[in-house]
C-alpha positions as CSV (number, residue, x, y, z in Angstrom):
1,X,117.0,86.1,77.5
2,X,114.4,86.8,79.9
3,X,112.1,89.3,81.2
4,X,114.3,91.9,82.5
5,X,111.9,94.3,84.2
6,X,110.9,94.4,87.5
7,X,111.8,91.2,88.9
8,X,109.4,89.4,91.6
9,X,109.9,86.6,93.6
10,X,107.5,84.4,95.4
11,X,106.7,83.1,99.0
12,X,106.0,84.1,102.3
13,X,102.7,83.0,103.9
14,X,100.9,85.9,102.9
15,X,103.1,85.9,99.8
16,X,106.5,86.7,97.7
17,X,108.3,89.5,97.9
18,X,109.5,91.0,94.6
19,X,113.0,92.3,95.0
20,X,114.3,94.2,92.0
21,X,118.2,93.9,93.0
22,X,119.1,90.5,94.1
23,X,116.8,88.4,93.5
24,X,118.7,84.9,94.3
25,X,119.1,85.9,98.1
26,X,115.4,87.1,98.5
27,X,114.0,83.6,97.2
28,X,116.5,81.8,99.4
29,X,115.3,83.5,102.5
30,X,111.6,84.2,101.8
31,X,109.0,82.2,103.9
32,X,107.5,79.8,101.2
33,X,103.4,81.1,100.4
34,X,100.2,78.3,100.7
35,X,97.4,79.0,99.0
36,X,95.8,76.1,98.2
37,X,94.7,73.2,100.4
38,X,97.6,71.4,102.0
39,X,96.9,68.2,103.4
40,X,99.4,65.3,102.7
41,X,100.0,64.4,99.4
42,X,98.6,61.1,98.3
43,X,100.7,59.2,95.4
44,X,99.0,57.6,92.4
45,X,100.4,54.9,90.5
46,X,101.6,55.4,87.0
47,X,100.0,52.0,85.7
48,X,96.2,52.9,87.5
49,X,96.1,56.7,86.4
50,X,97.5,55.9,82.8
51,X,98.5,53.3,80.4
52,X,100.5,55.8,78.7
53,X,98.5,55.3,75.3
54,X,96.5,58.0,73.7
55,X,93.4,57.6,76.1
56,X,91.4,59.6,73.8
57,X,91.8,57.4,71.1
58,X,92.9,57.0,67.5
59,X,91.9,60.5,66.5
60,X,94.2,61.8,68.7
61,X,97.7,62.0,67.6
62,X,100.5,63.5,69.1
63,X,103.9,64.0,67.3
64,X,107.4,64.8,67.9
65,X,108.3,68.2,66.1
66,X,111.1,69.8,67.8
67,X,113.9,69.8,70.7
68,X,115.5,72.6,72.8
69,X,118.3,73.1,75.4
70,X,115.8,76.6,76.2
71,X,113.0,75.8,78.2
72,X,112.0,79.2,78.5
73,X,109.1,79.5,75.8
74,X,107.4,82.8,77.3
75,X,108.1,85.4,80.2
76,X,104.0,85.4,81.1
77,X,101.5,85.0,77.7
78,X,101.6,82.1,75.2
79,X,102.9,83.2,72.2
80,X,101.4,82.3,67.8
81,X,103.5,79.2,68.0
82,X,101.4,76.7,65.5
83,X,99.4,77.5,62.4
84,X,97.0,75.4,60.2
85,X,96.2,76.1,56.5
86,X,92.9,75.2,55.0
87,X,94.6,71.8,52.7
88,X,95.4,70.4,56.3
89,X,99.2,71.7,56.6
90,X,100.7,73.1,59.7
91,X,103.5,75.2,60.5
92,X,105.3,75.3,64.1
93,X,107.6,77.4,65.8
94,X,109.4,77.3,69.1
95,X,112.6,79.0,71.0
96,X,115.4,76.5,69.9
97,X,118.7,76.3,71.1
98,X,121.1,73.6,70.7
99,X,123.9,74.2,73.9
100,X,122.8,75.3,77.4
101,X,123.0,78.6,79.3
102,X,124.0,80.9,78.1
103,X,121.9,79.7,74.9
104,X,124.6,81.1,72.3
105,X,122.5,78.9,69.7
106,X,119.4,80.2,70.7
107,X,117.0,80.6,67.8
108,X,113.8,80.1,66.2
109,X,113.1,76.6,65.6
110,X,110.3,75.3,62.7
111,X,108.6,72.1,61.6
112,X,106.6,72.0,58.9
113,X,103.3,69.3,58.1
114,X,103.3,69.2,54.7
115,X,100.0,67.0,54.2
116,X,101.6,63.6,54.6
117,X,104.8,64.1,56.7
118,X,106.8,66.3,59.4
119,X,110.0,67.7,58.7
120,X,113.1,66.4,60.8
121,X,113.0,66.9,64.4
122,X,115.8,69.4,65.5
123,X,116.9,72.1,67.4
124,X,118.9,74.4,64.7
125,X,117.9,77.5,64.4
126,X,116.8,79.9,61.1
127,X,119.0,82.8,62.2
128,X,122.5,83.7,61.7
129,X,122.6,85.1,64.9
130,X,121.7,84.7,68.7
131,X,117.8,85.3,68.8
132,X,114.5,84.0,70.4
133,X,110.9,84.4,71.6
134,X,109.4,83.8,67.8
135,X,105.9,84.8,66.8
136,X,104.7,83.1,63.9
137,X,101.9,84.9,60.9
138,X,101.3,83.5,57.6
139,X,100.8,86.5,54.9
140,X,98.6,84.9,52.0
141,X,99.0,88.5,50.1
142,X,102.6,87.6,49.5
143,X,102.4,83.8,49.9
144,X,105.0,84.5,53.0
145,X,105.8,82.6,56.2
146,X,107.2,85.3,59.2
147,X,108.9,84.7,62.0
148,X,109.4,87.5,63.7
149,X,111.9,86.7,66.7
150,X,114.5,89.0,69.3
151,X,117.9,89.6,68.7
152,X,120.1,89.6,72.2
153,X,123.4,90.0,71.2
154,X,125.7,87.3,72.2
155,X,128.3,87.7,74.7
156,X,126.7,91.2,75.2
157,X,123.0,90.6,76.5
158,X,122.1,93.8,74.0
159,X,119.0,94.0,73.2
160,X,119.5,94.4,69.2
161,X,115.4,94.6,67.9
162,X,113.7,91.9,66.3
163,X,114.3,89.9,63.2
164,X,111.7,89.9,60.5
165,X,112.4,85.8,59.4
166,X,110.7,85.4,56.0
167,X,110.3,82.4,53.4
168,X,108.3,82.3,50.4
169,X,105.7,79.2,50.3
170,X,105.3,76.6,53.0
171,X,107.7,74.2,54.4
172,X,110.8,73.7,52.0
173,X,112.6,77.0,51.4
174,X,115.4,79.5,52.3
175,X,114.7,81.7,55.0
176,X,116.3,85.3,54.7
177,X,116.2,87.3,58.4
178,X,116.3,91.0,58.3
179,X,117.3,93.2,61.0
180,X,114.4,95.8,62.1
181,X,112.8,97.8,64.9
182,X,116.3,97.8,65.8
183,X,118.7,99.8,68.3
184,X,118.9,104.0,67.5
185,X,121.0,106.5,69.3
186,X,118.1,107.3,72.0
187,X,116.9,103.7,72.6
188,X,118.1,99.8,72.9
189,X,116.2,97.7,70.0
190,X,112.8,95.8,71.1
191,X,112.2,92.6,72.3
192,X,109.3,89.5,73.0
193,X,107.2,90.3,69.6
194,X,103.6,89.5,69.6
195,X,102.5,90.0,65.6
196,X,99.0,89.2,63.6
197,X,98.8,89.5,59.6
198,X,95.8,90.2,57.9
199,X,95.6,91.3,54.6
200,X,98.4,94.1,53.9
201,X,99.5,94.4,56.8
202,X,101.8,92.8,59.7
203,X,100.6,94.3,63.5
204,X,103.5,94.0,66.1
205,X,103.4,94.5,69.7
206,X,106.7,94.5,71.8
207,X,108.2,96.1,74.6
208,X,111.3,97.4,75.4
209,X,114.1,95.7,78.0
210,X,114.9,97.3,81.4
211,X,118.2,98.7,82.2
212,X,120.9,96.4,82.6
213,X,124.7,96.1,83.3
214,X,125.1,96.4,79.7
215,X,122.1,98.6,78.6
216,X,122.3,101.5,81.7
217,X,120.1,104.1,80.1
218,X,116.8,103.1,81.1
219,X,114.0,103.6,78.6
220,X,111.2,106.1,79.6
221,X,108.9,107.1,76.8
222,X,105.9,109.2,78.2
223,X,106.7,108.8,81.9
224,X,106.2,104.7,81.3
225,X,109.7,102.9,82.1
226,X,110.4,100.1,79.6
227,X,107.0,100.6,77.8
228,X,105.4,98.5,75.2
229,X,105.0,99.6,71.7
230,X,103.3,98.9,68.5
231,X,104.6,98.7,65.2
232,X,103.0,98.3,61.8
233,X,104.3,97.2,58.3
234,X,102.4,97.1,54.6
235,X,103.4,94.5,52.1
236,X,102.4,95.9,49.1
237,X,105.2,98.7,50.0
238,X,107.5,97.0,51.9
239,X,107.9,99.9,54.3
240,X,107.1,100.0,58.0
241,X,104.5,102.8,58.7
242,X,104.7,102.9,62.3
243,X,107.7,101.9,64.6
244,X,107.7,101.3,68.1
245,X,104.7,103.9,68.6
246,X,102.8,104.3,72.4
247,X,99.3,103.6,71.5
248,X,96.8,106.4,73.1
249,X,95.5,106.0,76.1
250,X,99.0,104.1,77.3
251,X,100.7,106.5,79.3
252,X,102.3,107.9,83.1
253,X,98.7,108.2,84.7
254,X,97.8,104.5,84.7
255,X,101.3,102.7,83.4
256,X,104.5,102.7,85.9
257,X,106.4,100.5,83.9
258,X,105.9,97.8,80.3
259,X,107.3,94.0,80.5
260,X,108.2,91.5,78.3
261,X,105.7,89.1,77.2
262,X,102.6,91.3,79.1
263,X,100.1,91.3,76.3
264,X,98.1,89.7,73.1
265,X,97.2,90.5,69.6
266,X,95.1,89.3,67.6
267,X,93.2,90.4,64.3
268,X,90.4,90.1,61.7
269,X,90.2,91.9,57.9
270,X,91.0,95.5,59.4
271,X,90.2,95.0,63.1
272,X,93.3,94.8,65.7
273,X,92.9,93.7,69.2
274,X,95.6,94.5,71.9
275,X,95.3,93.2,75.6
276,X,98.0,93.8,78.0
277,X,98.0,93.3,81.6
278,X,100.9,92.6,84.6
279,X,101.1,91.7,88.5
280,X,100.2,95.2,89.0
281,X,98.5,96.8,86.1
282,X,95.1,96.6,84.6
283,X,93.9,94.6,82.2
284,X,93.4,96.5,79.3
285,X,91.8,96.1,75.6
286,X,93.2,98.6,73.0
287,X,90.9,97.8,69.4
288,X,91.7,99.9,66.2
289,X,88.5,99.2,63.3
290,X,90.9,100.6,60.9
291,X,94.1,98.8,60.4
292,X,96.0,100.1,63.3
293,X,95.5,104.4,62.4
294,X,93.2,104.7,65.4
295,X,92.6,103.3,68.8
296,X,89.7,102.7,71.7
297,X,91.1,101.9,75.2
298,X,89.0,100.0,77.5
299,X,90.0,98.7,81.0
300,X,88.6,95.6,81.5
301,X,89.9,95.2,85.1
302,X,91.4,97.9,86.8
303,X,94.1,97.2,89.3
304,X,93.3,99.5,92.5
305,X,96.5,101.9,92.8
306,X,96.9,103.4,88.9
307,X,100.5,103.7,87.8
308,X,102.0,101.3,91.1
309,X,105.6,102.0,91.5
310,X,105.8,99.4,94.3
311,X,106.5,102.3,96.8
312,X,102.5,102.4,97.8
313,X,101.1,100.2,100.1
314,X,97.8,98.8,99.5
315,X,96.0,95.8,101.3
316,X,95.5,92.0,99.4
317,X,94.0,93.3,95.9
318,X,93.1,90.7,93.2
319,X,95.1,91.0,89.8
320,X,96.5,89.2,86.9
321,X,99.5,87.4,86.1
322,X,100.4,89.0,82.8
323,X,99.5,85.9,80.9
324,X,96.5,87.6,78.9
325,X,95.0,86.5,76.0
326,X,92.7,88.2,73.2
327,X,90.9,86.4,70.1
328,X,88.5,88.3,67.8
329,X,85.2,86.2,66.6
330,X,83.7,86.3,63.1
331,X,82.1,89.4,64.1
332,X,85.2,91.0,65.1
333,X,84.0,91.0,69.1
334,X,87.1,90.4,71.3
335,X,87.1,87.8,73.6
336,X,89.3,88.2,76.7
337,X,91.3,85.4,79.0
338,X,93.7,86.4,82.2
339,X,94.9,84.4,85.4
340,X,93.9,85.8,88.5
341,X,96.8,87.0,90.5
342,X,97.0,88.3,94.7
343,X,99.4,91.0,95.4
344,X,100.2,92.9,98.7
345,X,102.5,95.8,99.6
346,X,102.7,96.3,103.8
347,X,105.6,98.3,103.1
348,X,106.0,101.7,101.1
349,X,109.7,101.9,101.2
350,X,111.2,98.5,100.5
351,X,110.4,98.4,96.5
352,X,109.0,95.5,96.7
353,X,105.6,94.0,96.2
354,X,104.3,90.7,97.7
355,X,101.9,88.1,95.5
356,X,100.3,84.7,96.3
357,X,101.3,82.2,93.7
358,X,98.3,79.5,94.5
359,X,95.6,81.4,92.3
360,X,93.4,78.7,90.2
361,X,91.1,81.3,88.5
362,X,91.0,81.8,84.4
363,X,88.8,85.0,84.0
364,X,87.1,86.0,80.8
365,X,84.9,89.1,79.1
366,X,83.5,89.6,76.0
367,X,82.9,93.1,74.6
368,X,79.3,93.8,74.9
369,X,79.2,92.8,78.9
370,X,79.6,95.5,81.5
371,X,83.0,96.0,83.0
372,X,81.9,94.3,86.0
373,X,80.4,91.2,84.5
374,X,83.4,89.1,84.2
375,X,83.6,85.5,85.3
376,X,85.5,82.5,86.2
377,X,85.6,79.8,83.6
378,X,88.5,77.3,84.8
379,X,90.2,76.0,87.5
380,X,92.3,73.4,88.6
381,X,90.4,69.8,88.5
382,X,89.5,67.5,91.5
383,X,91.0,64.9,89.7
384,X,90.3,62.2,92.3
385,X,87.1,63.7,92.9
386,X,87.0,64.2,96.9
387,X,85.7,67.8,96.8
388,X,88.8,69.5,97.7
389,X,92.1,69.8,95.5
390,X,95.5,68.6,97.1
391,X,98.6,70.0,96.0
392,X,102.3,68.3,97.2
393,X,104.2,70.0,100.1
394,X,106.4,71.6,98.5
395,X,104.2,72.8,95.3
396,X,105.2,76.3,95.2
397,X,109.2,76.1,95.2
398,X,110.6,78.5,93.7
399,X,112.2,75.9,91.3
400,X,109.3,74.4,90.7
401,X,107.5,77.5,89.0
402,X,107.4,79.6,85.9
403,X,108.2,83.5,86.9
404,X,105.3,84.9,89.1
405,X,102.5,82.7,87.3
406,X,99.5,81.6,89.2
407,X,98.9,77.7,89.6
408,X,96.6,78.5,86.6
409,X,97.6,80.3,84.1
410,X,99.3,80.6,80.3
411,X,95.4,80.7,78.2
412,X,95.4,80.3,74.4
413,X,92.4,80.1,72.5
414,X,91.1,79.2,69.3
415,X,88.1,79.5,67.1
416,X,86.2,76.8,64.8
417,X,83.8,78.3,62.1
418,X,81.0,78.2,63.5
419,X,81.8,80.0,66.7
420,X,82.9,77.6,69.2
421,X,85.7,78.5,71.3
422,X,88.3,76.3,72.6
423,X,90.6,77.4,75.1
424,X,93.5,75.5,76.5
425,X,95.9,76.8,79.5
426,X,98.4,75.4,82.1
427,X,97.5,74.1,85.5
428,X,99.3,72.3,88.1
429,X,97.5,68.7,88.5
430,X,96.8,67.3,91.5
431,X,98.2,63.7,92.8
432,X,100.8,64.4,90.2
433,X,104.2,65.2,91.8
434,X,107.8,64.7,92.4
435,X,109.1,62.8,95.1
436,X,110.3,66.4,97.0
437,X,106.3,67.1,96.7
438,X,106.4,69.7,93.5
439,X,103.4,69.0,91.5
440,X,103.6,68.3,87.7
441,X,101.6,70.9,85.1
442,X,99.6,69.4,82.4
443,X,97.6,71.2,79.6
444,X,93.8,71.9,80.4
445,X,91.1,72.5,77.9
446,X,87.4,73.7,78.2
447,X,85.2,75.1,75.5
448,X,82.1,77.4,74.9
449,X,79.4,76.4,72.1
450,X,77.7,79.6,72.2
451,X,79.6,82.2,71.7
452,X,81.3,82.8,75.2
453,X,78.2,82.8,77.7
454,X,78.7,79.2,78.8
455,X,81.9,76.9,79.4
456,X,82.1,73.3,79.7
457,X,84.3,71.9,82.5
458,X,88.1,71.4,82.4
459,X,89.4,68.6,80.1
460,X,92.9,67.3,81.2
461,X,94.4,66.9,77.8
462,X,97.8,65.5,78.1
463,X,97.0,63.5,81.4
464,X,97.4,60.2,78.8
465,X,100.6,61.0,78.8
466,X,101.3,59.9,82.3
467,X,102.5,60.8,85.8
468,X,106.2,62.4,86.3
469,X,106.2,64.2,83.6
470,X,105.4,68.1,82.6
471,X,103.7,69.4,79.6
472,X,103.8,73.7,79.8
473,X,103.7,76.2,76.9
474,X,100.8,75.2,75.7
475,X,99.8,76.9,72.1
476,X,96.4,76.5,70.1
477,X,96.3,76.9,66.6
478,X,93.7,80.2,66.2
479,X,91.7,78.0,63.2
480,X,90.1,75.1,64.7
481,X,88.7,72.8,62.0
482,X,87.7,69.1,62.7
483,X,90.3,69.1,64.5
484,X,92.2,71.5,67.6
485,X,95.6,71.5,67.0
486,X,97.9,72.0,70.1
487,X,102.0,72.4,70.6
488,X,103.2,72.0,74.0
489,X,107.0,71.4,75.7
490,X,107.7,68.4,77.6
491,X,109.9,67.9,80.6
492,X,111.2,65.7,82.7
493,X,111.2,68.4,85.6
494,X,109.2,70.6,86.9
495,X,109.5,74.6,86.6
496,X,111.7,76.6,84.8
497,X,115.3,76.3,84.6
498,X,117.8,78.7,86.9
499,X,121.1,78.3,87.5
500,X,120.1,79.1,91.5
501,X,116.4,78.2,92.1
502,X,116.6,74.9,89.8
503,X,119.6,74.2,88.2
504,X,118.3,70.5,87.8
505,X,116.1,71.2,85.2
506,X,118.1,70.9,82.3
507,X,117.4,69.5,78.8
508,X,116.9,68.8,75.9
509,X,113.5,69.2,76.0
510,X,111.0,68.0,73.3
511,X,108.4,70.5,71.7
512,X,105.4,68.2,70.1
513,X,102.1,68.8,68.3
514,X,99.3,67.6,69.4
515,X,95.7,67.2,67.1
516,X,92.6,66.7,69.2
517,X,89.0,65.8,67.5
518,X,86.8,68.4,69.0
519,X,84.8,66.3,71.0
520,X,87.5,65.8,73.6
521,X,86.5,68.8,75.2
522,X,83.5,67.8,76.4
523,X,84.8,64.6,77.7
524,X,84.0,64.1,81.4
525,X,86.8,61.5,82.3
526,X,90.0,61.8,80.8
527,X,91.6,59.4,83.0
528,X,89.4,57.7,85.1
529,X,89.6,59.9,88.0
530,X,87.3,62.7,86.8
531,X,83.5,62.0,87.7
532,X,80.9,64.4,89.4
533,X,82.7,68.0,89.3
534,X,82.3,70.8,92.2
535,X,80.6,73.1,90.3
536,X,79.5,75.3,93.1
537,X,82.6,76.7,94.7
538,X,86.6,77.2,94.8
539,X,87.7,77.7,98.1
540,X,91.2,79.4,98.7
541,X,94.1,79.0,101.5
542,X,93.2,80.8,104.6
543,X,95.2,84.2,105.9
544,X,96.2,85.0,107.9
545,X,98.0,81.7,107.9
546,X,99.1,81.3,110.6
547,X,97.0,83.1,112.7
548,X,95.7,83.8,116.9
549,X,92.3,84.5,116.8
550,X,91.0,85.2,113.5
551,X,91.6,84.8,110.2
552,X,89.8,84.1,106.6
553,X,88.7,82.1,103.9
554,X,88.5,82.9,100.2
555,X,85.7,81.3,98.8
556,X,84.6,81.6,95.1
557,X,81.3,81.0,94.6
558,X,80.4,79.3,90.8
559,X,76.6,79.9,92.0
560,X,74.9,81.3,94.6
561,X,74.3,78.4,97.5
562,X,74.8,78.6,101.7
563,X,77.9,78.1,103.1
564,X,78.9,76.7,106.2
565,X,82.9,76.0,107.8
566,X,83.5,73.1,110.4
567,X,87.0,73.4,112.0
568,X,88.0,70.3,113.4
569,X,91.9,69.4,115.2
570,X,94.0,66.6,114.5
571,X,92.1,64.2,115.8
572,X,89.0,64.9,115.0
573,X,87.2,67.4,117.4
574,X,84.9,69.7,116.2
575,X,86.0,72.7,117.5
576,X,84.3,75.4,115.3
577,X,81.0,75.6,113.2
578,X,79.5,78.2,111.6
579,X,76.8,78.4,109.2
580,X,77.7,81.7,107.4
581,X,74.0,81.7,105.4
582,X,73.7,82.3,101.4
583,X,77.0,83.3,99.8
584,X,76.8,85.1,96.3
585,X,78.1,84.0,93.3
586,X,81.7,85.6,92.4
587,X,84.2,86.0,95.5
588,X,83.7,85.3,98.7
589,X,85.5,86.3,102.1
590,X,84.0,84.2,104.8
591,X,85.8,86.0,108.2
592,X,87.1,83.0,111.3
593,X,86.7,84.5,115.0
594,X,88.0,81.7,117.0
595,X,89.6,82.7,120.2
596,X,91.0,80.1,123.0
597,X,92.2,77.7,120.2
598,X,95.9,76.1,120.9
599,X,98.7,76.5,118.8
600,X,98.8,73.6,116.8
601,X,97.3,72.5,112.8
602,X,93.5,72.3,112.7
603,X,91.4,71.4,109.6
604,X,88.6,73.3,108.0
605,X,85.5,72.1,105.9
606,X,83.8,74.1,103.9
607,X,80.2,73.0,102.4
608,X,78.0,73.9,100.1
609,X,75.6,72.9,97.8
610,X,76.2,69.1,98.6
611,X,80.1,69.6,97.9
612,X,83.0,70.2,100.6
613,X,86.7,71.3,100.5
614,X,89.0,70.8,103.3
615,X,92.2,72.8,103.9
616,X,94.8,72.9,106.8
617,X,94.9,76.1,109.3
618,X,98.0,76.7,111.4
619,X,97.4,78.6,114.9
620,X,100.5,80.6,116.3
């Protein structure tokens, strides 16, 4: 089962429009969005970009775990999906199902490493019943593996609370699944469970579904529709001490609604971290130093109209795609990932909210920076290095993507003993697409040695893998030792499956586990197509697009460096040039007056510090 809230659909050359009735017939007749350069796509052959061995050689090793009819492994932020012990074993999980929509095997799937071999790959889940969305925690108090995964009731689409899956000792065993933080008279049970053990206790953040045909008493818990909750449970007394609880701070002034799959946990000894965020909410760290008893709320990044009920208009703001991430370091600092999302409402009564799906910007803060000091630490690669990045013509089909996530997007992070911190995430890949022009998402990887201040540039790291094919969901293991360890699904198609939007797309699928030495991540070349990086700037699809007389350019600046744009037309006549003199680092708006131009395409450069990017411009 999905996410159920608010539904949002994509396109239109500003954006998509979000419609929270029908959602099939406002894809089919939105204008499709462009926000990254579109020039024509340029193929690459199979047998130049990859051999389809392991490129980074023979201390990489990937593995065949699981499979799964379900391709949806996340609504928006990467779930605990693979776990490493100190004597070298590793646990996965994944959402399993072994027949097609509607899923009525749907599960949680596990493999277990148990030093020397896998178990068999399959798709059979450890449930009785219909369930998904799994969370995985180890609890070394009581020598437990937990699953916690959602019940949906089958044949129903109830939302029945969450199953506490539990097995004594690693790999071999019975699992016994326990019904809990289940439906009540007042509200429908909880779903998408985010959990973190440490020590005595088990931390769980979920949310609650929308209203639905079969569930038409909406939940509304402090003026917040559908909110997200947190729940805690001890060990040592078997007893939950909190259930479903708003944490402070989370309420009507700020919150309109929750959503599935919004938010992050993470903890260390007695310190929790909760980040949640959404298409139209802040971003938002909640920390308790005390087991979960008490809570700080900071906003990280505040989303300009507090408590949006998509019935207020507001011009382009920046945002975040609800794919957050949070990790605690050995300090028990909390270190903070989100994709840059671009949202628009020109129209107060149509319930809707409009949003750019070509964003390519992973953010990050620590705690200890100023709210204001956040940065940009990935992007998409220039994989053929020519300065600008070319996507297919038809990258952002609505079959082709994964909810309302930007082209960069799904981070998980993990942490190695000394304090280095790897982070992989999802990213379309350029030169890399189907033969309808949908490009192909790999799994990107970049890495900080000191602490969060500096970041290496991307790493592709499933690009050995080939052309044609999609690797998405990626998961890191939080303990990185000698070696990161990485589950991802693969796919023969591109996007997520819908019986409307992409009813191609249909499995099985194959869930595999990847171990990486460390020193991958500061590889320059993964495929040969990687060599000197843009390190200056981003630059952004135009918009107005198209446009009369004036439009402009989002440009984000890595450092501080001139700028100048050269418009030229399609063959080759300059027909604009503007130097627009020292640009700031962070974002950019660099404004286009160019009156008396014919309707037609025209091409714009823009320069700086030695680098260029070219996109297309359309004028009405």
């Amino acid at each position: 089962m999905g996410l159920m809230g608010i539904c949002v659909v994509t396109f239109a050359q500003a954006p998509k429009t979000k419609v929270p009735t029908n959602v099939q017939n406002a894809a089919a007749t939105a204008e499709k969005t462009r926000d990254v350069i579109p020039q024509s796509p340029v193929r690459v052959n199979p047998d130049q970009a990859s051999n389809k061995e392991t490129y980074f050689g023979k201390n990489t090793r990937s593995q065949l775990v699981g499979r799964s009819m379900n391709d949806q492994q996340t609504n928006a932020s990467i779930y605990n999906r693979v776990h490493v012990f100190n004597d070298g074993k590793i646990s996965v999980t994944w959402t399993t199902s072994a027949d097609a929509a509607p899923y009525n095997s749907r599960g949680s799937g596990y493999n277990h490493f148990n030093g020397s071999a896998w178990g068999a790959v399959g798709n059979t889940r450890i449930e009785a019943e219909r369930a998904g969305f799994p969370s995985y925690a180890y609890s070394a108090s009581s020598n437990e593996e937990i699953i916690m995964s959602h019940r949906v009731k089958q044949g129903t689409g109830e939302a029945g609370g969450l199953f506490m899956n539990r097995k004594t000792g690693l790999g071999a065993g019975t699992w016994t699944s326990n019904l809990v933080l289940d439906t009540n008279i007042a509200f429908p049970g909880v779903l998408w469970p985010k959990t973190a053990v440490s020590g005595d206790y088990m931390h769980v953040f979920a949310s609650y579904t929308d209203s639905s045909q079969n569930q038409p008493n909406r939940v509304i818990i402090n003026g917040v529709r559908t909110p997200q909750v947190y729940s805690r449970y001890r060990f040592s007394t078997q007893t939950w001490i909190n259930r479903n609880i708003m944490l402070p701070g989370y309420d009507a002034t700020r919150y309109y609604s929750g959503g599935g799959d919004n938010y992050s946990i993470d903890v260390k000894d007695s310190t929790v971290v909760i980040l949640i965020g959404g298409l139209t909410d802040d971003v938002t760290l909640f920390k308790s130093l005390d087991n979960g008893a008490t809570w700080t709320k900071t906003i990280i990044d505040s989303f300009p109209v507090p408590a949006y009920d998509y019935n207020t208009t507001f011009d382009t703001a920046f945002s975040n795609d609800g794919a957050v991430h949070v990790i605690l370091d050995g300090s028990g600092k909390a270190h903070c990932f989100w994709p840059i999302a671009r949202v628009l409402d020109a129209n107060a009564t149509d319930g809707s909210v409009t949003y750019f799906p070509g964003q390519t910007q992973l953010r990050y803060w620590q705690e200890g920076w100023n709210i204001d000091s956040t940065k940009t630490i990935a992007s998409m690669m220039d994989m053929d290095n020519d300065g600008s990045i070319t996507l297919g013509s038809d990258w952002n089909n609505t079959g082709a993507r994964y909810g309302n996530h930007s082209i960069v997007t799904m981070p998980s992070a993990g942490l190695s003993a000394d304090g280095k911190i790897y982070v992989i995430y999802s990213a379309l890949t350029e030169k890399d697409e189907t033969t309808t022009g949908s490009n192909y998402r790999d799994v990107y990887g970049i890495v900080s040695y000191d602490g969060g201040n500096t970041w290496s540039d991307e790493v592709n790291l499933t690009a050995w893998i080939g052309l044609n094919i999609e690797q998405v969901f990626g998961s890191i293991a939080r303990v990185v030792n000698n070696k990161v360890h990485v589950t991802f699904m693969q796919k023969n198609s591109v996007g997520r499956y819908d019986a409307t939007n992409n009813p191609n797309a249909v499995g099985p699928y194959d869930i595999y586990y990847m171990s990486l030495d460390t020193a991958v991540f500061s590889t320059v070349d993964p495929v040969g197509l990687q060599n000197a990086k843009n390190n200056v700037f981003n630059v952004n699809q135009n918009y107005p697009n198209p446009f009369r007389t004036q439009t402009s350019i989002p440009v984000m600046m890595k450092q501080s460096a001139e700028v100048s744009v050269i418009i030229r037309n399609v063959v080759g006549q300059e027909v604009y040039n503007k130097n627009f003199g020292t640009q700031p680092s962070g974002n950019n708006v660099l404004d286009i007056n160019a009156p008396g131009l014919q309707s037609g395409v025209y091409f714009y450069e823009v320069s700086a510090g030695g680098f260029s990017s070219t996109g297309k411009m359309i004028v009405e």
